[in-house]
PDB file of N, CA, C and O in Angstrom:
ATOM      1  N   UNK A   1     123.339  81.613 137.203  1.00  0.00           N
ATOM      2  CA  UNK A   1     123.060  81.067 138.526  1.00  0.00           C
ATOM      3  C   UNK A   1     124.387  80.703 139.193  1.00  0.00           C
ATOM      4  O   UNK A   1     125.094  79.795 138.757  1.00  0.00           O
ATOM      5  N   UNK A   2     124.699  81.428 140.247  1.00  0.00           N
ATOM      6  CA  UNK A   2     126.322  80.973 140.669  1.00  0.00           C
ATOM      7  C   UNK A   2     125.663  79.499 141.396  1.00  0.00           C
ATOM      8  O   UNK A   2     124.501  79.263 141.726  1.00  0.00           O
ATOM      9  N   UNK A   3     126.696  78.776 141.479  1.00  0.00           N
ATOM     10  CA  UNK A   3     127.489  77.636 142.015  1.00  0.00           C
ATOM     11  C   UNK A   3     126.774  77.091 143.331  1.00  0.00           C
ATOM     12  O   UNK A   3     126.667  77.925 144.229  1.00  0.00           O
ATOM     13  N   UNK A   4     126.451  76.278 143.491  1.00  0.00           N
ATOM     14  CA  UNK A   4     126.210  75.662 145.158  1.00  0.00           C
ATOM     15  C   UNK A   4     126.855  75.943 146.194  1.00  0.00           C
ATOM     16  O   UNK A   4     126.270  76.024 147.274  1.00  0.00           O
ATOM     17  N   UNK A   5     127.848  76.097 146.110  1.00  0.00           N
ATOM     18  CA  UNK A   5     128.807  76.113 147.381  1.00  0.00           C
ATOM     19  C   UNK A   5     129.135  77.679 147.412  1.00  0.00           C
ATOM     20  O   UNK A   5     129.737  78.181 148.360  1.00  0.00           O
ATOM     21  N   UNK A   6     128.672  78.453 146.250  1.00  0.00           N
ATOM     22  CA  UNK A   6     128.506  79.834 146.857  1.00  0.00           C
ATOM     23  C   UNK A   6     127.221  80.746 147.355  1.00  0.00           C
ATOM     24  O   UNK A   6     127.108  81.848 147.893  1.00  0.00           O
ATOM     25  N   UNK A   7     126.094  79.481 146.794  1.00  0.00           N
ATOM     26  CA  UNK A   7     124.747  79.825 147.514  1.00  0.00           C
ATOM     27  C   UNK A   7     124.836  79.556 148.647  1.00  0.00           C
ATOM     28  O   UNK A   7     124.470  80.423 149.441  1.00  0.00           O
ATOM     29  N   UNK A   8     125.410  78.117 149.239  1.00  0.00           N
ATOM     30  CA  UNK A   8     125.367  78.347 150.845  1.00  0.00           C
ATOM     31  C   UNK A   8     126.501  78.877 151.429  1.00  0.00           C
ATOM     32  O   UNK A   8     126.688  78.574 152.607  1.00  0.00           O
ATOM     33  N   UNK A   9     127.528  79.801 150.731  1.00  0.00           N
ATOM     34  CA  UNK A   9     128.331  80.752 151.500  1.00  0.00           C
ATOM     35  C   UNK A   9     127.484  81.643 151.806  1.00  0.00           C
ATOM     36  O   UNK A   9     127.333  81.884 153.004  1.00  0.00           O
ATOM     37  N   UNK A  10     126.780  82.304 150.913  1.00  0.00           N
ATOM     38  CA  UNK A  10     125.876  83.578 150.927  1.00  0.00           C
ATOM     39  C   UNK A  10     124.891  82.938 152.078  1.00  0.00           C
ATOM     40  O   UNK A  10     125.161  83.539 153.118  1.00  0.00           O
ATOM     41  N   UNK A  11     124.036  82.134 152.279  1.00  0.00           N
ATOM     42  CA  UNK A  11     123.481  81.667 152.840  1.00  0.00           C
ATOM     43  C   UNK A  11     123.806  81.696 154.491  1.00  0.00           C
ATOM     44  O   UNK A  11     123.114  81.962 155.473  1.00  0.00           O
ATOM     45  N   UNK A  12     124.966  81.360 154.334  1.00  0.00           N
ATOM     46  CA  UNK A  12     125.443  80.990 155.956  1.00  0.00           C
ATOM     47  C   UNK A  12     125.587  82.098 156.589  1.00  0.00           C
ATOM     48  O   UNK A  12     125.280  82.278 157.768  1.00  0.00           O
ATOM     49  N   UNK A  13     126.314  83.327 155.449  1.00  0.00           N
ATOM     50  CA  UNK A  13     126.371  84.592 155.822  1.00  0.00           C
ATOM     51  C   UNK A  13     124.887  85.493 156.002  1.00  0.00           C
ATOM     52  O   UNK A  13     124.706  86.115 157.049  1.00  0.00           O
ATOM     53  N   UNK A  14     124.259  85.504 155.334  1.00  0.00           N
ATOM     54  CA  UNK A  14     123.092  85.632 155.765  1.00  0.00           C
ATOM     55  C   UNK A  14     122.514  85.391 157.145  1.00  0.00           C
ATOM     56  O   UNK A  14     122.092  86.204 157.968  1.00  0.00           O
ATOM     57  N   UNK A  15     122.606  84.006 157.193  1.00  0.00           N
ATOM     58  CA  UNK A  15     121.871  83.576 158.444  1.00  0.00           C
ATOM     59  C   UNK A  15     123.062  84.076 160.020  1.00  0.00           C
ATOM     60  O   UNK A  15     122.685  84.426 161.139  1.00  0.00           O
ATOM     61  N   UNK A  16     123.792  83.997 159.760  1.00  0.00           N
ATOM     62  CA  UNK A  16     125.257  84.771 160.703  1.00  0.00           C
ATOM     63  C   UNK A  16     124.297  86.374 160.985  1.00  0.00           C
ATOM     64  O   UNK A  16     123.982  86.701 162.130  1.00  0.00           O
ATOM     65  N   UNK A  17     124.072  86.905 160.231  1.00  0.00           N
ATOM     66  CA  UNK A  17     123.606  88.046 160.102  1.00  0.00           C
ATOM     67  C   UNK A  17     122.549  88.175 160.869  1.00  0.00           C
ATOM     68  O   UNK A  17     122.629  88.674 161.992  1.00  0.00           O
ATOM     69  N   UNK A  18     121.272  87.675 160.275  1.00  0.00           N
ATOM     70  CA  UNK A  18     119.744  87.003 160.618  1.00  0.00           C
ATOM     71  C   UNK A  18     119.767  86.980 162.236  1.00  0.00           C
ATOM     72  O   UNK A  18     118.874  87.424 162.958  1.00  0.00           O
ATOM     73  N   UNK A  19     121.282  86.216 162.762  1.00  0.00           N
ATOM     74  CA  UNK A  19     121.182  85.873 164.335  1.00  0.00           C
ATOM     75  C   UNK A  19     121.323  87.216 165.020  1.00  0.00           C
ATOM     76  O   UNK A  19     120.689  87.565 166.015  1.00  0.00           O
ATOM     77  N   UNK A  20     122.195  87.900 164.392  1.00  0.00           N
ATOM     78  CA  UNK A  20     122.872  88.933 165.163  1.00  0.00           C
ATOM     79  C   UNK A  20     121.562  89.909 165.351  1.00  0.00           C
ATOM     80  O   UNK A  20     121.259  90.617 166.311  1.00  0.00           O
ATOM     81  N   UNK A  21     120.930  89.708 164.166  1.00  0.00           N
ATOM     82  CA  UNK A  21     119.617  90.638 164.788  1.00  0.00           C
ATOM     83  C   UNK A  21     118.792  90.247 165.308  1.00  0.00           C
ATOM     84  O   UNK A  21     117.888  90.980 165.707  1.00  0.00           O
ATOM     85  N   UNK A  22     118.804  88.687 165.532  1.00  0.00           N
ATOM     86  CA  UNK A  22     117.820  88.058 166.228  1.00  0.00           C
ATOM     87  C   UNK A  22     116.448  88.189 165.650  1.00  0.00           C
ATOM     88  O   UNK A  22     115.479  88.561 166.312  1.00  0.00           O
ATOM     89  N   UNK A  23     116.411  87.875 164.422  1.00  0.00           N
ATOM     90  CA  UNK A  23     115.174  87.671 163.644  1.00  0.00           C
ATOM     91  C   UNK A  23     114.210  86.480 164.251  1.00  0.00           C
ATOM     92  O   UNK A  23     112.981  86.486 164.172  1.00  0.00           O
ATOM     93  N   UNK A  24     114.786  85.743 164.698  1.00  0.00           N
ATOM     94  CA  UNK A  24     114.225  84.337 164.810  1.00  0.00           C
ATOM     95  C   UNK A  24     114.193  83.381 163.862  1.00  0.00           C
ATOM     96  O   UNK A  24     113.841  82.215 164.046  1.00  0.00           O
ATOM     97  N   UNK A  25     114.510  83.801 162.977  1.00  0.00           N
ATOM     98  CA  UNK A  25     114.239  82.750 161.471  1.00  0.00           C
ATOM     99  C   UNK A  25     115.610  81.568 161.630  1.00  0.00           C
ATOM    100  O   UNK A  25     116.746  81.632 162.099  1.00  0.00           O
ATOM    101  N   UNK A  26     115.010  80.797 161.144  1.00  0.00           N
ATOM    102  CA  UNK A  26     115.685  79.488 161.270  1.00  0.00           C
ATOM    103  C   UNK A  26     116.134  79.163 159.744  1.00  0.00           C
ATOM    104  O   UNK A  26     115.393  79.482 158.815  1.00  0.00           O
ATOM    105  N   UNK A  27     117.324  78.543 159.531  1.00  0.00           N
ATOM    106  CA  UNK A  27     118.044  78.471 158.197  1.00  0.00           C
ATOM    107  C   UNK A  27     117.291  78.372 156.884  1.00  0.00           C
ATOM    108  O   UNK A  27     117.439  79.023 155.850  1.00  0.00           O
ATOM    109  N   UNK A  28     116.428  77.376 157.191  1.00  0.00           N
ATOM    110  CA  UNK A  28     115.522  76.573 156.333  1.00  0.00           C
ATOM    111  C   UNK A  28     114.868  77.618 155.886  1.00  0.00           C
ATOM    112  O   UNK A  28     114.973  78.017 154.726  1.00  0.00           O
ATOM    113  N   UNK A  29     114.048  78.215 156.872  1.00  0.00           N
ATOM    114  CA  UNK A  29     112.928  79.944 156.331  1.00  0.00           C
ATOM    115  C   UNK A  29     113.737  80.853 155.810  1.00  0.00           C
ATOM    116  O   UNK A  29     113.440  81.593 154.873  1.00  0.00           O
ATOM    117  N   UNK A  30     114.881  80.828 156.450  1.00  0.00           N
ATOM    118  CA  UNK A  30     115.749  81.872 155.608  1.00  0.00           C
ATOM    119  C   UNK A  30     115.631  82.050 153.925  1.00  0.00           C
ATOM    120  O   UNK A  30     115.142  82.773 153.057  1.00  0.00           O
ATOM    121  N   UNK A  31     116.569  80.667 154.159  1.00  0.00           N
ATOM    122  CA  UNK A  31     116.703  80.057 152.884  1.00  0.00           C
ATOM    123  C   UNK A  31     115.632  80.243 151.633  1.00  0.00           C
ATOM    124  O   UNK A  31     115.891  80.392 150.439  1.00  0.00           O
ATOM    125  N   UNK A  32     114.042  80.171 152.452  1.00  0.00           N
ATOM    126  CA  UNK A  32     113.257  79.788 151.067  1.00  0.00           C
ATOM    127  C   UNK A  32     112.891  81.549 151.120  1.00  0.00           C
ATOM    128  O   UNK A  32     112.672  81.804 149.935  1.00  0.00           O
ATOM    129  N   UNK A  33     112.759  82.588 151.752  1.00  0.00           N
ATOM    130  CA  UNK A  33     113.025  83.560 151.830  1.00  0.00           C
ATOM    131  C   UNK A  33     113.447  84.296 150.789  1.00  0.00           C
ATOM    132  O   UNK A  33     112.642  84.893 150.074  1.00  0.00           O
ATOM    133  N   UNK A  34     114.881  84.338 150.570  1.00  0.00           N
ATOM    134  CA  UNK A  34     115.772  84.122 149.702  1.00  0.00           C
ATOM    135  C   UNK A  34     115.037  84.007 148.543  1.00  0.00           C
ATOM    136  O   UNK A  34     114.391  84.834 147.900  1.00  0.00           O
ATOM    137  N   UNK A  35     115.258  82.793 148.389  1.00  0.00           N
ATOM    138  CA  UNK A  35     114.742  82.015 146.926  1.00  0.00           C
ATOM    139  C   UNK A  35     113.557  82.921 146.570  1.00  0.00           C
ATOM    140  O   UNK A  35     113.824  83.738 145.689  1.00  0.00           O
ATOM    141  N   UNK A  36     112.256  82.965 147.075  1.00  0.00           N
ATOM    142  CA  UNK A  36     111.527  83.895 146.972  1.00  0.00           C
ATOM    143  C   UNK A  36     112.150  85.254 146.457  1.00  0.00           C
ATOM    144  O   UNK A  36     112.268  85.691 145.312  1.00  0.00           O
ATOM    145  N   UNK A  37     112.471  85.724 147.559  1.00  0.00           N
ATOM    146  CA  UNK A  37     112.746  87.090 146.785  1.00  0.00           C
ATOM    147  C   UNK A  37     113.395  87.253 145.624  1.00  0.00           C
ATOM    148  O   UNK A  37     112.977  88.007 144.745  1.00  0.00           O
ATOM    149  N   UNK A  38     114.693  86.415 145.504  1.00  0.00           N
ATOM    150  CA  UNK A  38     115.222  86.160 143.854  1.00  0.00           C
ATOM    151  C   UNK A  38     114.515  85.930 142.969  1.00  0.00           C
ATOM    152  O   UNK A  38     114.783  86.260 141.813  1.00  0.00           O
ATOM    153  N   UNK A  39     113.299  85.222 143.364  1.00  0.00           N
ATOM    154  CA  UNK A  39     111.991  84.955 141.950  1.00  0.00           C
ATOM    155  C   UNK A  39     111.281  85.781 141.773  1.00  0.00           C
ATOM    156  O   UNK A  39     110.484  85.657 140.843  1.00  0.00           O
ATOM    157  N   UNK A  40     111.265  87.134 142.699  1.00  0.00           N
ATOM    158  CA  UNK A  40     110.979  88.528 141.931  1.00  0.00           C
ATOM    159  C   UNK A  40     109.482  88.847 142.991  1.00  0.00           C
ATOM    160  O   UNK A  40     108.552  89.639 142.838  1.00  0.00           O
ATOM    161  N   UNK A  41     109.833  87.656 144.267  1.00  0.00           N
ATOM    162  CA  UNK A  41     108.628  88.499 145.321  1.00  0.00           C
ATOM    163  C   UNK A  41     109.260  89.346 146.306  1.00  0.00           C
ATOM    164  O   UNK A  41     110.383  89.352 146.811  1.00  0.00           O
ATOM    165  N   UNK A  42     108.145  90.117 146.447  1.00  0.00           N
ATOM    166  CA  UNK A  42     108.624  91.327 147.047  1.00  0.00           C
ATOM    167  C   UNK A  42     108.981  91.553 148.621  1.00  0.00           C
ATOM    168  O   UNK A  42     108.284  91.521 149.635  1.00  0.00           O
ATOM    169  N   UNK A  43     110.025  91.735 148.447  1.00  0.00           N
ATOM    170  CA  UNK A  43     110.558  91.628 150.568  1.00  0.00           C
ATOM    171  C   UNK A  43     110.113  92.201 151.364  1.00  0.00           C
ATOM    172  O   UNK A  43     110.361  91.877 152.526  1.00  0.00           O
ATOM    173  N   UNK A  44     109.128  93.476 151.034  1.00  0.00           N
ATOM    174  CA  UNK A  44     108.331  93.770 152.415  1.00  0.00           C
ATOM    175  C   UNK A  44     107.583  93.122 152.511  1.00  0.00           C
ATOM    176  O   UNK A  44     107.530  92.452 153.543  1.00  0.00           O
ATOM    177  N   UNK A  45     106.493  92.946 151.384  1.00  0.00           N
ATOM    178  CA  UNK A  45     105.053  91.828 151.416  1.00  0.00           C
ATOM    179  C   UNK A  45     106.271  90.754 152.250  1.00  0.00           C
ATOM    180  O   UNK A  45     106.879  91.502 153.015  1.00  0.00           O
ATOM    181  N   UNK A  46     106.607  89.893 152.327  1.00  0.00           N
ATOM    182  CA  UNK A  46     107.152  88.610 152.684  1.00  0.00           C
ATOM    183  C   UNK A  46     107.467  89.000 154.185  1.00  0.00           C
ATOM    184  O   UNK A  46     107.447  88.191 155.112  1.00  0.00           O
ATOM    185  N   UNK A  47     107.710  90.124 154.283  1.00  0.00           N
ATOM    186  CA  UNK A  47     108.336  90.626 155.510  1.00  0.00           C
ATOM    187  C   UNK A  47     107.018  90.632 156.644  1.00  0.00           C
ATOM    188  O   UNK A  47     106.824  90.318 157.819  1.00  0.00           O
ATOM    189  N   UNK A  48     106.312  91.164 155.562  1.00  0.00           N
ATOM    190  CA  UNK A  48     104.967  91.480 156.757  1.00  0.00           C
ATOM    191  C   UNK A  48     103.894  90.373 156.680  1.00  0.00           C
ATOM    192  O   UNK A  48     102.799  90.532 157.219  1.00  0.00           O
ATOM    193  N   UNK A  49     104.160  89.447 156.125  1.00  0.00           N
ATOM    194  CA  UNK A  49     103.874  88.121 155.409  1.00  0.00           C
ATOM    195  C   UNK A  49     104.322  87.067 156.934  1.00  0.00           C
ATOM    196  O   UNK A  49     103.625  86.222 157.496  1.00  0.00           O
ATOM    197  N   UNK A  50     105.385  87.417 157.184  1.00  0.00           N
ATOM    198  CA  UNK A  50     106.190  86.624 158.217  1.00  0.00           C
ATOM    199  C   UNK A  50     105.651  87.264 159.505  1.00  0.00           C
ATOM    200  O   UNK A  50     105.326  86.578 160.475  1.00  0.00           O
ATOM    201  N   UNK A  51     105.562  88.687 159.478  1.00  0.00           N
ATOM    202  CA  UNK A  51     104.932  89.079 161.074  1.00  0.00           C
ATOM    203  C   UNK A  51     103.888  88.949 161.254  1.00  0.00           C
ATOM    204  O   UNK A  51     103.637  89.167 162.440  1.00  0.00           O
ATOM    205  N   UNK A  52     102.737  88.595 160.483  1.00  0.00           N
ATOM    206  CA  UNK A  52     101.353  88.238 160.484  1.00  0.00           C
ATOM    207  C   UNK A  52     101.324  87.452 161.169  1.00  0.00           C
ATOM    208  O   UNK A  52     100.777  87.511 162.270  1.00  0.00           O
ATOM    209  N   UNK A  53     102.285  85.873 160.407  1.00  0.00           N
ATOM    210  CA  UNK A  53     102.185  84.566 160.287  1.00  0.00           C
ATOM    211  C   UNK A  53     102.826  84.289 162.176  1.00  0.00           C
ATOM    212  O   UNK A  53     102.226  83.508 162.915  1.00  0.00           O
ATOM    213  N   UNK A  54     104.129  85.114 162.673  1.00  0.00           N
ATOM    214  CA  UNK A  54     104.237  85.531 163.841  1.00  0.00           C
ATOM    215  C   UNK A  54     102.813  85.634 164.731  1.00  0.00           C
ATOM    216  O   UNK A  54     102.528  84.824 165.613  1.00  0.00           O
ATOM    217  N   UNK A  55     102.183  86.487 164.441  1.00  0.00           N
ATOM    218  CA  UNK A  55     101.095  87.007 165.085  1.00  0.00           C
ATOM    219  C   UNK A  55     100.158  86.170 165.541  1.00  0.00           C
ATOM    220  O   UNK A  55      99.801  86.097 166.717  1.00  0.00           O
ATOM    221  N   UNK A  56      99.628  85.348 164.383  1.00  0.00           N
ATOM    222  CA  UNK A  56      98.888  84.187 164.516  1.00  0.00           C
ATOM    223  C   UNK A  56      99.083  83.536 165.394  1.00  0.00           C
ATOM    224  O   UNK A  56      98.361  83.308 166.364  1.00  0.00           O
ATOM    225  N   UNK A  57     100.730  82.929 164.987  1.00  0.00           N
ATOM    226  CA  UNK A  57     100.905  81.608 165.583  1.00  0.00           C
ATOM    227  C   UNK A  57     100.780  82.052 167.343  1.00  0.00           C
ATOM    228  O   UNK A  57     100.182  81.345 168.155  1.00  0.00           O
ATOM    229  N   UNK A  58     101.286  82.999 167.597  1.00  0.00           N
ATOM    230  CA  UNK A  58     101.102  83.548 168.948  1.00  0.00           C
ATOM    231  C   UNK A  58      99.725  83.877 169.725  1.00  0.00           C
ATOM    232  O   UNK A  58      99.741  83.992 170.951  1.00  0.00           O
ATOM    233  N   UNK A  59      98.883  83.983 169.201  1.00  0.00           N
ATOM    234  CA  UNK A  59      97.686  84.103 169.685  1.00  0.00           C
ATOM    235  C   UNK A  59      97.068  82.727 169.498  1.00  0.00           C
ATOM    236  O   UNK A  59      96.449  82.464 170.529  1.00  0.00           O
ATOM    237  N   UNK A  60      96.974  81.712 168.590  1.00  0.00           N
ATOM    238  CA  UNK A  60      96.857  80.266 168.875  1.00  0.00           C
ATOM    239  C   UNK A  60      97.633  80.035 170.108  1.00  0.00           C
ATOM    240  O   UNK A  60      96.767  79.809 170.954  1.00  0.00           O
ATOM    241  N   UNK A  61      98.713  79.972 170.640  1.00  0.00           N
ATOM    242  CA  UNK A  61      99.319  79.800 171.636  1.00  0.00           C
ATOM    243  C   UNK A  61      98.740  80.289 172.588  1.00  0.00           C
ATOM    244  O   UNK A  61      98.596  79.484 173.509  1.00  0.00           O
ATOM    245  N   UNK A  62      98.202  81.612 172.828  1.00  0.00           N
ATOM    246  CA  UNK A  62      97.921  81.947 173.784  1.00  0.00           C
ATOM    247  C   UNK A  62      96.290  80.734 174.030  1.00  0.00           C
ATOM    248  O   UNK A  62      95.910  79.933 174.883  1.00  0.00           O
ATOM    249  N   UNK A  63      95.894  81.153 172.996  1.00  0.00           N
ATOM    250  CA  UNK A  63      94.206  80.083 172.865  1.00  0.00           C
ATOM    251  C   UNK A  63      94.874  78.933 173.356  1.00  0.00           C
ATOM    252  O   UNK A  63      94.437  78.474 174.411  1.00  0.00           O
ATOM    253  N   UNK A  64      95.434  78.605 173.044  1.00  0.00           N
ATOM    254  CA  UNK A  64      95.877  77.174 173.480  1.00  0.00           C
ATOM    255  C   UNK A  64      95.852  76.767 175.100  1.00  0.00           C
ATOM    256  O   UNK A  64      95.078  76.009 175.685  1.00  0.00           O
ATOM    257  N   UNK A  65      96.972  77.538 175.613  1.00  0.00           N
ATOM    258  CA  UNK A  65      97.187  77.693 176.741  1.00  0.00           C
ATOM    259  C   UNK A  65      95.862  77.966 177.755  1.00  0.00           C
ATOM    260  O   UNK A  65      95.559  77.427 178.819  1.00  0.00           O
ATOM    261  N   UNK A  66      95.226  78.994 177.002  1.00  0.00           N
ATOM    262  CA  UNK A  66      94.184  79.360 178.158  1.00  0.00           C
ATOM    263  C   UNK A  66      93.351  78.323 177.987  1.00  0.00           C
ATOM    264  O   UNK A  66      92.778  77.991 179.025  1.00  0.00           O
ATOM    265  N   UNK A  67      93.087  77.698 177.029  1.00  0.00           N
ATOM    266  CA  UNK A  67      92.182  76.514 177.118  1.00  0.00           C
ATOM    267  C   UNK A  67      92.326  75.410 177.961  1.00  0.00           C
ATOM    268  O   UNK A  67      91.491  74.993 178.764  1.00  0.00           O
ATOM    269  N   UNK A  68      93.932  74.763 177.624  1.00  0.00           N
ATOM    270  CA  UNK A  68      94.169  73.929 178.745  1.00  0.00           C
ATOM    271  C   UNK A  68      94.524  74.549 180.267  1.00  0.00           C
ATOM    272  O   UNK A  68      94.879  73.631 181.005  1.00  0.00           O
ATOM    273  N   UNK A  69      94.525  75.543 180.777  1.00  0.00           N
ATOM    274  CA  UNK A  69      94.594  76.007 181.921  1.00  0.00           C
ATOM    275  C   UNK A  69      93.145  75.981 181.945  1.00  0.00           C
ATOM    276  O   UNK A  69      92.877  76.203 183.126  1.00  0.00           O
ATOM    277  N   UNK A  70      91.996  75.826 181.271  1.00  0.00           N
ATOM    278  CA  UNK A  70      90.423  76.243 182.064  1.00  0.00           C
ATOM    279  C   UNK A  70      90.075  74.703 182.155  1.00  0.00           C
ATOM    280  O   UNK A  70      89.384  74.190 183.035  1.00  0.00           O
ATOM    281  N   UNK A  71      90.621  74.114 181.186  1.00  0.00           N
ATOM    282  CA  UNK A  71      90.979  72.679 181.396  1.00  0.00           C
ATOM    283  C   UNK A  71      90.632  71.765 182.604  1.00  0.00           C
ATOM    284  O   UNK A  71      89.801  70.892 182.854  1.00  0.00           O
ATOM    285  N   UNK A  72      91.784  72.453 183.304  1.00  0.00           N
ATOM    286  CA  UNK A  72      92.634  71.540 184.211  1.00  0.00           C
ATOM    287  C   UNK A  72      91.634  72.023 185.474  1.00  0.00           C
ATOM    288  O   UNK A  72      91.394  71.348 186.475  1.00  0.00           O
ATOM    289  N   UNK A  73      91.025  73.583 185.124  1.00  0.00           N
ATOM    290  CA  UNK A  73      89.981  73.692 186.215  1.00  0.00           C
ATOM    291  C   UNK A  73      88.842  72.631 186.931  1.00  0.00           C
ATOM    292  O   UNK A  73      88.106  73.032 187.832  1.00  0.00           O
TER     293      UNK A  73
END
């Protein structure tokens, strides 16, 4: 297991990376990401795991919204 301070080198570099493609993922998700996949789960499942979880949360939003806009009717 390397060292702390070279998990969050790798880490930082990672997430440096993460931005440039504009993943959206935030350090923290990165991070457990990571960890995950090192424990031997698999990075597409996780991948498409995350665009689901995307998906959802976006269509609650939309529910959301249209609710309080019929709301306010």
């Amino acid at each position: 297991m390397p060292p702390a301070a070279t998990k969050d080198e790798a880490l930082a570099v990672l997430f440096d990376i993460s931005q440039l493609l504009e993943t959206g993922l935030d350090r923290e998700t990165l991070g457990i990401l990571v960890e995950l996949t090192e424990s031997g789960v698999n990075p597409e499942a996780l991948a498409a795991v995350v665009k689901e979880l995307r998906r959802e949360s976006a269509a609650l939003r939309d529910a959301e919204a249209k609710a309080a806009e019929a709301e306010a009717r």
